[in-house]
Backbone as a printed PyTorch tensor [residue, N CA C, xyz], in Angstrom:
tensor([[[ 25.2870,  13.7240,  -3.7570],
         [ 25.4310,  12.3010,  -4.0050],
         [ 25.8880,  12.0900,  -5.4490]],

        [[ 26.5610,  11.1130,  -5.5820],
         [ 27.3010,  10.8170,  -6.9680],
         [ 26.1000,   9.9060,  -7.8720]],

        [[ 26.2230,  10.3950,  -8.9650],
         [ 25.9340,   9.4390, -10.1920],
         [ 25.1550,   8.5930, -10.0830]],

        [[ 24.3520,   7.7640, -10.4230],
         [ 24.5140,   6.1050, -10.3010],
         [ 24.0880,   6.0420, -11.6900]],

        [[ 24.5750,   4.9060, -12.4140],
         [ 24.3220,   4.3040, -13.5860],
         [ 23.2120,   3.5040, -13.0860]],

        [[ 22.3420,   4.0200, -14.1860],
         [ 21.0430,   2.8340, -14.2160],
         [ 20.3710,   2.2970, -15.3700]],

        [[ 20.1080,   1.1650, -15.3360],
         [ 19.5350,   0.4040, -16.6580],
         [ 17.9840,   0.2360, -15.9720]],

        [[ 17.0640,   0.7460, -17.0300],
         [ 15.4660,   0.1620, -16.3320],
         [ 15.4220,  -1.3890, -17.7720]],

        [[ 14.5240,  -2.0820, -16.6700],
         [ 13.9350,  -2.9530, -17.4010],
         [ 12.2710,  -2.6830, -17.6610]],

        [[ 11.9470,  -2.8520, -18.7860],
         [ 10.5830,  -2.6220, -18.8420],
         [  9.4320,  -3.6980, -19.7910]],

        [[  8.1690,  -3.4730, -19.3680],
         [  7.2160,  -4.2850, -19.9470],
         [  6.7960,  -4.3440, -21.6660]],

        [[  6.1520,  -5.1570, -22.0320],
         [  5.8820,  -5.1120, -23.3590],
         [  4.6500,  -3.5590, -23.6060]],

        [[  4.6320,  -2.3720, -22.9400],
         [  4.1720,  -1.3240, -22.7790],
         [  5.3890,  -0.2320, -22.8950]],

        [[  6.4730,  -0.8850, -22.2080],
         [  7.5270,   0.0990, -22.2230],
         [  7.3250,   1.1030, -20.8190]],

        [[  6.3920,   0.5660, -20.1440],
         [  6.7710,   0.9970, -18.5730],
         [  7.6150,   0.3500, -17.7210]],

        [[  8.3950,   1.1540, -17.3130],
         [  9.5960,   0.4380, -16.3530],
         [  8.9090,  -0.0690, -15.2070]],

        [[  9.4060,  -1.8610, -15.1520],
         [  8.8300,  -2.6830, -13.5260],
         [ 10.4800,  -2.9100, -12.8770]],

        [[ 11.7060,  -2.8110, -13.4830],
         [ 12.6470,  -2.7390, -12.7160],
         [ 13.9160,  -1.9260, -12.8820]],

        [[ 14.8190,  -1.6720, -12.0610],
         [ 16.0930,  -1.1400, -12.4070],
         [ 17.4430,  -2.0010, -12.0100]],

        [[ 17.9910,  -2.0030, -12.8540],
         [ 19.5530,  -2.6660, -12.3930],
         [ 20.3590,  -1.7980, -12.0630]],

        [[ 21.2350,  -1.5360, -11.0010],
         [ 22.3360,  -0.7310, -10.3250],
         [ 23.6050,  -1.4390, -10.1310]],

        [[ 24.8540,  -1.0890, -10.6780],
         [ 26.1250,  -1.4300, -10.1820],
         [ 25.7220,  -1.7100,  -8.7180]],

        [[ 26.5010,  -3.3930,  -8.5400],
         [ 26.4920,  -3.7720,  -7.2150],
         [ 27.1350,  -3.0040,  -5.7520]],

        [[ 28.1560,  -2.0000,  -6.5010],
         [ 28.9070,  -1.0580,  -5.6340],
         [ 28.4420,   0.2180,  -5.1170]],

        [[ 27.3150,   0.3880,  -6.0760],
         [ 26.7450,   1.3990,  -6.1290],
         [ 25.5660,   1.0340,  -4.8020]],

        [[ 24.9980,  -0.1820,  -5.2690],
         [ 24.2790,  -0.7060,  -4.2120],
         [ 24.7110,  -0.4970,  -2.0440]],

        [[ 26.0350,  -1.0310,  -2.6950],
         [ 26.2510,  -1.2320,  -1.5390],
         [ 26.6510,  -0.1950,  -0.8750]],

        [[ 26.9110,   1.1310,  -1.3750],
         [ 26.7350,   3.0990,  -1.2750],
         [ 25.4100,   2.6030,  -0.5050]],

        [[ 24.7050,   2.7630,  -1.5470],
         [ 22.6980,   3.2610,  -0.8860],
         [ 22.6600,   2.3040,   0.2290]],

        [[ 22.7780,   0.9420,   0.1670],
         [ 22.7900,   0.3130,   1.7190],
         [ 23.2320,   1.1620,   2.6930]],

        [[ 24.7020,   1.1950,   2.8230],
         [ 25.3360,   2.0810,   3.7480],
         [ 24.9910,   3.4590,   4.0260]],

        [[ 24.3620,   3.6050,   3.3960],
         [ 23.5340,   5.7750,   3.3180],
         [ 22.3320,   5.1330,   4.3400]],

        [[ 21.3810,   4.0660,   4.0640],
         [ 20.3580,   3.5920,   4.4420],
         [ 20.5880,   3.3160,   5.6770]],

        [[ 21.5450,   2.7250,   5.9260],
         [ 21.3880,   2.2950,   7.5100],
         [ 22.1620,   3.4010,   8.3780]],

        [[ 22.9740,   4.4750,   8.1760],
         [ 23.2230,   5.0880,   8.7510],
         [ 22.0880,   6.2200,   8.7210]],

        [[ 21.2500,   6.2810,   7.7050],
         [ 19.9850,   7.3890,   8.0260],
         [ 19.6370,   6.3070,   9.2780]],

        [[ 18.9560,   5.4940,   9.2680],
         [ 18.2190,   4.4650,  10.1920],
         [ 18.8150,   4.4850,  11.6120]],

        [[ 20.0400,   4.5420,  11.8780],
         [ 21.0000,   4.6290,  12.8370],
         [ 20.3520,   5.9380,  13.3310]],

        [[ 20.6620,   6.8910,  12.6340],
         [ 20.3370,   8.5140,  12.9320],
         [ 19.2780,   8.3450,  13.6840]],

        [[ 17.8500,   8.0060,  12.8000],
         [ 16.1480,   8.1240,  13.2010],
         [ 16.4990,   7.4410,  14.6830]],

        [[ 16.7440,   6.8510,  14.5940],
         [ 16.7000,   5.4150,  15.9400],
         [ 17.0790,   6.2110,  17.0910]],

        [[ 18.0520,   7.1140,  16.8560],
         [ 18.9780,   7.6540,  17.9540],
         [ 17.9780,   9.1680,  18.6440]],

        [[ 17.6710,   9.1490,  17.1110],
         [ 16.7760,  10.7100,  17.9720],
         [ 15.0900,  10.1150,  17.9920]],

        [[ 14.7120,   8.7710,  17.9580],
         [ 13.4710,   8.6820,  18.7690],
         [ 13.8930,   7.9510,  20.5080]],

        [[ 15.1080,   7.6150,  20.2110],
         [ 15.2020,   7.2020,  21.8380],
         [ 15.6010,   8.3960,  22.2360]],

        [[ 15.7500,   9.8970,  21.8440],
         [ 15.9760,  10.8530,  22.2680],
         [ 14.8190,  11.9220,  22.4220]],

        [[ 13.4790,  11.3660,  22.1370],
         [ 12.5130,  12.1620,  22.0830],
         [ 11.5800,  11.7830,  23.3730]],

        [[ 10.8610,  12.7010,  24.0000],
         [  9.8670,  12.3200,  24.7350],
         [  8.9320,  12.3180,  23.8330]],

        [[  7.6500,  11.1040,  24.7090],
         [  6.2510,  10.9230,  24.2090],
         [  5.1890,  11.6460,  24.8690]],

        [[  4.1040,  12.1410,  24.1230],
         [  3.0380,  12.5160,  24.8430],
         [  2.0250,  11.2690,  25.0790]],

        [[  1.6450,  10.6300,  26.4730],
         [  0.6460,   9.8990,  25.9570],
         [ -0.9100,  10.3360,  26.3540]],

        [[ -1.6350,   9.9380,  25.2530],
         [ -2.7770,  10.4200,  25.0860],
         [ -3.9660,   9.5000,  25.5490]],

        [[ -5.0010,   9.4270,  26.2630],
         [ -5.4880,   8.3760,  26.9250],
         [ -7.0320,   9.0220,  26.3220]],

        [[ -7.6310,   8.0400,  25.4980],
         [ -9.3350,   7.9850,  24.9200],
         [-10.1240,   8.2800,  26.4620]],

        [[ -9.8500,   7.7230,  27.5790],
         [-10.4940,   7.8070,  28.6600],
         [-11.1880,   9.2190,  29.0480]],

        [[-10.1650,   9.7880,  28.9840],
         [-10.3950,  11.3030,  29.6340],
         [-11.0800,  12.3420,  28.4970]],

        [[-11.0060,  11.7460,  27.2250],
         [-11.2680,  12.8930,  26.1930],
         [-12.8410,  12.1440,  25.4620]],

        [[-14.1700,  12.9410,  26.3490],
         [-15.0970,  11.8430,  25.7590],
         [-15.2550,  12.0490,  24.2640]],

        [[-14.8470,  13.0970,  23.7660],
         [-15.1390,  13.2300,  22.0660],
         [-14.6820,  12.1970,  21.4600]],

        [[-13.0630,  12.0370,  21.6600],
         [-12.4710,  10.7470,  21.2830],
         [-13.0040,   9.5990,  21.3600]],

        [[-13.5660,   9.3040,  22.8950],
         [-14.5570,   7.9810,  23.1150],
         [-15.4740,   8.1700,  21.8980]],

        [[-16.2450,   9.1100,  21.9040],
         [-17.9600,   9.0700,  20.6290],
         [-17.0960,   8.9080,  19.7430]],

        [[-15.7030,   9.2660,  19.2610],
         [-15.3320,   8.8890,  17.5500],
         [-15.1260,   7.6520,  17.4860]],

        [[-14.2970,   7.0180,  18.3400],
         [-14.4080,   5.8020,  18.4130],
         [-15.6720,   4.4090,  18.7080]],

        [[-16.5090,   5.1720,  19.3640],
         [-17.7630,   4.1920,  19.2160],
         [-18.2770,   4.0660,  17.7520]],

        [[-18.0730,   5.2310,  17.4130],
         [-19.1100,   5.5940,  16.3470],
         [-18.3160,   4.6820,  15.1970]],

        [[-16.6560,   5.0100,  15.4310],
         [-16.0070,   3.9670,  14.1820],
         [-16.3040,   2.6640,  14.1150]],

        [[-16.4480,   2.3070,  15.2500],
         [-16.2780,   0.2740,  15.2130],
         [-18.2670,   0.5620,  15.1150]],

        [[-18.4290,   1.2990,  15.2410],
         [-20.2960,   1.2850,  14.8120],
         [-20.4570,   1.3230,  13.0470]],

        [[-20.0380,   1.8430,  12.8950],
         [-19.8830,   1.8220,  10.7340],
         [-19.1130,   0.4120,  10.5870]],

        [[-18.0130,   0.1520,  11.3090],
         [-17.3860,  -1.1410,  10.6750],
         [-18.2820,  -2.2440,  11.2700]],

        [[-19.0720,  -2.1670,  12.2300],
         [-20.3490,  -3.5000,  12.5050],
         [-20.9980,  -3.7560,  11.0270]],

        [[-21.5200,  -2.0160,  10.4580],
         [-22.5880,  -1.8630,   9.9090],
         [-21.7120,  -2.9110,   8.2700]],

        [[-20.5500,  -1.8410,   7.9470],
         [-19.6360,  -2.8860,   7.0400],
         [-19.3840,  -4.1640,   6.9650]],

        [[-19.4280,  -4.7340,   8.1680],
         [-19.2250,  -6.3670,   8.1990],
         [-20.5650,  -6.9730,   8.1450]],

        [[-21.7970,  -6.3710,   8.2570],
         [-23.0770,  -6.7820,   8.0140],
         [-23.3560,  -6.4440,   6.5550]],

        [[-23.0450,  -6.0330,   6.0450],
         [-22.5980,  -5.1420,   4.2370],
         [-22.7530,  -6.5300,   4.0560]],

        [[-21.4690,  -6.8560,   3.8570],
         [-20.0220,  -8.1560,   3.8110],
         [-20.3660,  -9.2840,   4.1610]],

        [[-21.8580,  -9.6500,   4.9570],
         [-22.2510, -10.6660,   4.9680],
         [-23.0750, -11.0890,   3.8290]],

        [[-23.9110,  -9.6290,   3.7190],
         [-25.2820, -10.5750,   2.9200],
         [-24.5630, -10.4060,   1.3560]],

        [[-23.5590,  -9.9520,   1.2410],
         [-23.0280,  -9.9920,  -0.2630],
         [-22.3560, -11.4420,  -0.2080]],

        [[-22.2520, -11.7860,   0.9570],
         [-21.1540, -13.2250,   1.0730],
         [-22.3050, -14.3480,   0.6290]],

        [[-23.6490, -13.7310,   0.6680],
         [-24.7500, -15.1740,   0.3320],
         [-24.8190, -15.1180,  -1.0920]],

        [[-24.1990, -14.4200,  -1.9730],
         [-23.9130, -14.4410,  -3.3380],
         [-22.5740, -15.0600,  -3.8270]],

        [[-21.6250, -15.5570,  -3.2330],
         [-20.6310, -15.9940,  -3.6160],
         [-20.7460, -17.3040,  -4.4950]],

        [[-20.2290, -17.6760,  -5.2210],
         [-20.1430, -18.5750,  -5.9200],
         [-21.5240, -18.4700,  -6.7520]],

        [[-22.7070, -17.6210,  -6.7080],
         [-23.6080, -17.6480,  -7.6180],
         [-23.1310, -16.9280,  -9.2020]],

        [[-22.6560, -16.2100,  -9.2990],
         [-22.4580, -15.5480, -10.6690],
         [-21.5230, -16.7280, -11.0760]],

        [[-21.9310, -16.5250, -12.4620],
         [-20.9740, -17.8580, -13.5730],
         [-20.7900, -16.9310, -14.8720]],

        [[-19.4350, -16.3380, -15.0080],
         [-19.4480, -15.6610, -16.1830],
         [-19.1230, -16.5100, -17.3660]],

        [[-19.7160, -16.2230, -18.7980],
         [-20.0720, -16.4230, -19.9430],
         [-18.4920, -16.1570, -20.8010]],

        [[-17.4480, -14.9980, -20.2690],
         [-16.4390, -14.9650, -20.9340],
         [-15.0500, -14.3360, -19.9440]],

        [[-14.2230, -14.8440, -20.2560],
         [-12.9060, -14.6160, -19.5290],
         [-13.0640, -13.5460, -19.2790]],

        [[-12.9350, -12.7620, -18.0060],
         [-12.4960, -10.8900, -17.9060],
         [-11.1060, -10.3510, -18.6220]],

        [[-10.7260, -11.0400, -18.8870],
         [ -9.5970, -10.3740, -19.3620],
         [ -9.6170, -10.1880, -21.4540]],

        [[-10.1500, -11.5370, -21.4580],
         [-10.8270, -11.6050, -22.6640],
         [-11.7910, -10.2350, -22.9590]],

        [[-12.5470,  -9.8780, -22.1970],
         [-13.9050,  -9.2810, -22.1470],
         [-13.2770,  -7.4090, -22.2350]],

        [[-12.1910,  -7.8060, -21.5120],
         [-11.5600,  -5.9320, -21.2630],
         [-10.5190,  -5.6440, -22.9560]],

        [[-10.2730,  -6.8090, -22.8030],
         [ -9.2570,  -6.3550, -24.2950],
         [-10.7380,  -6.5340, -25.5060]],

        [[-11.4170,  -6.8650, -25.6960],
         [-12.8230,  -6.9970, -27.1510],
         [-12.8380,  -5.2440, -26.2890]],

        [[-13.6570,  -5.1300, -25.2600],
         [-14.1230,  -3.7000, -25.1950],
         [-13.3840,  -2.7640, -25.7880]],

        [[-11.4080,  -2.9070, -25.0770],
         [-11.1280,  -1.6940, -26.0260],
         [-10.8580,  -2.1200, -26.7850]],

        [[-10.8030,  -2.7540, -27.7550],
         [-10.4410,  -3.1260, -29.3390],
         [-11.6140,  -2.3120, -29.8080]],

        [[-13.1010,  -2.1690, -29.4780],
         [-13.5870,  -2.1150, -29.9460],
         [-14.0330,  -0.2840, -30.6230]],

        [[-12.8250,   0.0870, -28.8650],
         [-12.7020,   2.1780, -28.9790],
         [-11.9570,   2.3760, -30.2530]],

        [[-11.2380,   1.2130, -30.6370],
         [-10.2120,   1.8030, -31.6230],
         [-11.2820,   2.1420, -33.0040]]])
């Protein structure tokens, strides 16, 4: 694959959150993109499936009881923490509070 010119844009950190690409260049990687996509597409309508049925395999059944049995237990978690909502009232901005902490490593 050829070249591409790239410009990053970045934060007042100097970590890159974007890149700019020649629009031509763009429109290369589009066209690479949808002909991979074309490809995939062609060889899953060219594949057989196995299908697998929980019915017949009781291990599978017990993993699965047992999962939606922890996520009951999680959504009962998730309740009684929900009877605390709106009780805490913080004293100072969090963001305020994270920049004093590390100011304070320096």
């Amino acid at each position: 694959m050829q070249s591409i010119k790239k410009q990053f844009i970045t934060d007042e950190n100097l970590k890159p959150v974007a890149v700019i690409i020649n629009y031509q260049d763009w429109q290369k990687i589009e066209a690479l993109l949808q002909q991979q996509e074309e490809k995939l597409l062609s060889q899953l309508e060219s594949t057989e499936a196995v299908v697998w049925s929980p019915q017949v395999d009781q291990s599978a059944v017990q993993a699965l009881s047992d999962l939606k049995g922890e996520q009951e237990d999680s959504t009962e978690s998730f309740k009684a923490l929900a009877a605390y909502a709106g009780s805490i009232q913080l004293t100072i901005d969090p963001l305020e509070y994270q920049s004093e902490t590390r100011n304070s490593w320096l």
